[in-house]
N, C-alpha and C positions, 0 to 999 in steps of 0.2 A: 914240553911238547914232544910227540914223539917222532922220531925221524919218516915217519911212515906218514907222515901228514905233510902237505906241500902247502898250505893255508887253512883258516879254519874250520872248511867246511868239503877238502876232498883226503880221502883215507884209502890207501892200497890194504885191503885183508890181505893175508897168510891164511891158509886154506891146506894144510898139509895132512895126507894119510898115508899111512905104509901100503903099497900094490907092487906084487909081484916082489916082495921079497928088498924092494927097495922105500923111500921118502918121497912121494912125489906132491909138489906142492904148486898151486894155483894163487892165483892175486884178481879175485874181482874187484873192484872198487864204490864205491859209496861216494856219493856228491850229495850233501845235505846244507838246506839255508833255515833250518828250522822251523819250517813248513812243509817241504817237499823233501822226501830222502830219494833219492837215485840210486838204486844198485847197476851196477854194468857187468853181467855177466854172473852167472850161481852156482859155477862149479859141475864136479860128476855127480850122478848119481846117488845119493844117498849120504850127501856129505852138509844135507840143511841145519843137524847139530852144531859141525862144525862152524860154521857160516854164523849161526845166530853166538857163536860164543867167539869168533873173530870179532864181530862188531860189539860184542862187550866190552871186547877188551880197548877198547876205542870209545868206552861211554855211551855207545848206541844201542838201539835197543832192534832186534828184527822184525820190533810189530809196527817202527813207524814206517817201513818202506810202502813209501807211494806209487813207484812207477820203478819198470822193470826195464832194459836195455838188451836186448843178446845182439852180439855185434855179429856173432855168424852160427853156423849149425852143429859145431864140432858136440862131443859130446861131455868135455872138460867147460863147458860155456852154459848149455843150455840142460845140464844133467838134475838140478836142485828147483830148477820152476816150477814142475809139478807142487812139491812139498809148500813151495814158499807161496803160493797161489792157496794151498789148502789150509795153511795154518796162519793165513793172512787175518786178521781181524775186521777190516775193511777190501772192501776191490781193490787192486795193483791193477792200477793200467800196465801193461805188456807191449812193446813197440820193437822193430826190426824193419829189416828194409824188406821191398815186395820180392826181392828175390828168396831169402830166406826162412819169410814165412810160413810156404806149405811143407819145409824141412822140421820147422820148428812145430809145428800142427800136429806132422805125422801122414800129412797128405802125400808126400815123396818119402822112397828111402836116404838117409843122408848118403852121401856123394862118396863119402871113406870108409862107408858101414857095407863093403859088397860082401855076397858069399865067400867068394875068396881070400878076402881081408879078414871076414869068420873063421873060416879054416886056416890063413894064417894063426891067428889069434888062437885059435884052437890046440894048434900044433905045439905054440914057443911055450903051453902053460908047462908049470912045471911037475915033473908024477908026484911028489910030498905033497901038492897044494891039496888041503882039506874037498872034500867031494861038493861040500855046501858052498866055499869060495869058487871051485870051477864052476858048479852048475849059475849059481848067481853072476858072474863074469859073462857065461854065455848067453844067458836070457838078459842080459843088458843089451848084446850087441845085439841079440835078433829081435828085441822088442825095446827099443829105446824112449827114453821119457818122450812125451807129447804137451802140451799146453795151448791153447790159446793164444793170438796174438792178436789185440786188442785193435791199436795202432799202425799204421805203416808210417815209416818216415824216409824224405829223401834227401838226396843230397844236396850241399848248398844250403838246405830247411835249418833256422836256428828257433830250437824251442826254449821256449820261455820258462821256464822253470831254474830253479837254483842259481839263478844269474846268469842262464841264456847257454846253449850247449848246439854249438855247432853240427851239423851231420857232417863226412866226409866220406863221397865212397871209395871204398880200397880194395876192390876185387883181385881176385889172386889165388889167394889163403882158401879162400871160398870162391862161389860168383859171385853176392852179396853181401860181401866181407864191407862192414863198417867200422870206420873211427867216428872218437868224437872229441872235440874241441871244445875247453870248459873256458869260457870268453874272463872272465872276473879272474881267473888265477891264472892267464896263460899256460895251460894245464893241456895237453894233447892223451888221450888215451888210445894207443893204435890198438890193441885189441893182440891176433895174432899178424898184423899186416907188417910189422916188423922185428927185428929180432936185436936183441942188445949184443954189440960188441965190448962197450967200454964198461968197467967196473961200477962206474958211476952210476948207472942206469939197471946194473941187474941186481932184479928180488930186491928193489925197496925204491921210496921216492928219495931223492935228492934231498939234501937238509936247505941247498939255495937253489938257484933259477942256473943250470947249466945245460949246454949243448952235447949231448951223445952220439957218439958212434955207433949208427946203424946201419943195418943192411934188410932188404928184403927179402921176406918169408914169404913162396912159395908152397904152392903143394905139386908135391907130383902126379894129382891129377887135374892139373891146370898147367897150361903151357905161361910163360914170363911174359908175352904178349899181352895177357889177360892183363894188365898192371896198367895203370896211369899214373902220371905224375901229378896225384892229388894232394899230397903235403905239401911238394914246391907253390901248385896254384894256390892253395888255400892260406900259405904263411905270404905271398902277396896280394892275397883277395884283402884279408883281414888289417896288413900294413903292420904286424906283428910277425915276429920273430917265434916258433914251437920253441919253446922250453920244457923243462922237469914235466917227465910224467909219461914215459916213455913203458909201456910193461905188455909182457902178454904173457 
């Protein structure tokens, strides 16, 4: 079994590509009961290769995904929908909370994509970067993926699929920053609502059921007020304890 598995039917991807001269690697996840597959989240831009051969290597195939999760608007989250919606063989239902729908659409600019955060970004590239990687870097930032979203879902809401998947909201990160709680595995997916401190919890799932040290993620353009304390409510709504499966 591979350590990247917390039961048999949730799997953390590895989603890694070199940008900017460095490794940077993403973990969407897969919840499948072999009827429904769950992806939660599709990476940047242009990385749906990557994605369908992370779930390979997991035995899974990228044509059986059913339904689509983006827990917020960032562009490392909601970058590969396009692709995965077109090269879908069947309809992906697509689901997010009503806050970060019209981000996810296209109907709003995303909240971290401003002019200025462009001319940052503009600024740090570096002069060796090929002229084809700048110009493609910048027309990401000023025209970002769009998609459809299908579904809304709220908080509290447990859908039925894969053995039942909690909503939890976790504003912050975003306005409409979601977790979600996979009920069969006690299995917590915070998204980017937290941030791993302890070894145990970063870049891979637990091999057993353990408690991590975390802290809350923040954006700086959201003030620490925006936060609830929706994992304490929800780990006593539910009379269980959040275990393994802590990643963003």
């Amino acid at each position: 079994m591979s350590t990247n598995q917390t039961a048999a039917n949730v799997f953390m991807l590895d989603v890694s590509a070199v940008m900017m001269g460095s490794v940077n690697t993403v973990h969407p996840a897969v919840i499948t009961d072999g009827n429904d597959t769950l992806l939660i989240d599709t990476g940047y831009p242009g990385q749906y290769p990557l994605l369908r051969e992370a779930m390979k290597s997991h035995g899974l195939s990228i044509d059986s995904i059913t339904h689509v999760i983006i827990t917020h608007q960032d562009l490392d989250h909601i970058g590969s929908l396009p692709a995965i919606r077109q090269h879908a063989p069947r309809p992906v239902e697509v689901m997010s909370s009503q806050e970060e729908r019209p981000y996810i659409q296209g109907e709003k600019r995303l909240i971290k994509v401003t002019p200025e955060a462009i001319d940052r970004a503009k600024a740090s590239l570096p002069p060796e970067l090929p002229a084809e990687w700048r110009n493609a870097f910048i027309s990401t930032l000023e025209n970002p993926p769009r998609s459809p979203v299908d579904t809304i879902i709220h908080e509290g809401e447990e859908l039925p699929i894969c053995g039942g998947i909690v909503v939890i909201g976790t504003p912050g990160h975003t306005p409409g920053h979601i977790s979600l709680y996979h009920r069969s595995t006690r299995t917590l997916i915070a998204a980017d609502a937290l941030r791993a401190l302890t070894e145990n919890c970063m870049g891979r799932m637990p091999t057993r059921p353990s408690i991590c040290r975390l802290r809350r993620n923040p954006s700086p353009n959201w003030p620490p007020t925006t936060y609830r304390p929706s994992f304490a409510t929800t780990a006593k709504a539910l009379k269980d304890p959040l275990y393994s499966g802590y990643w963003s």
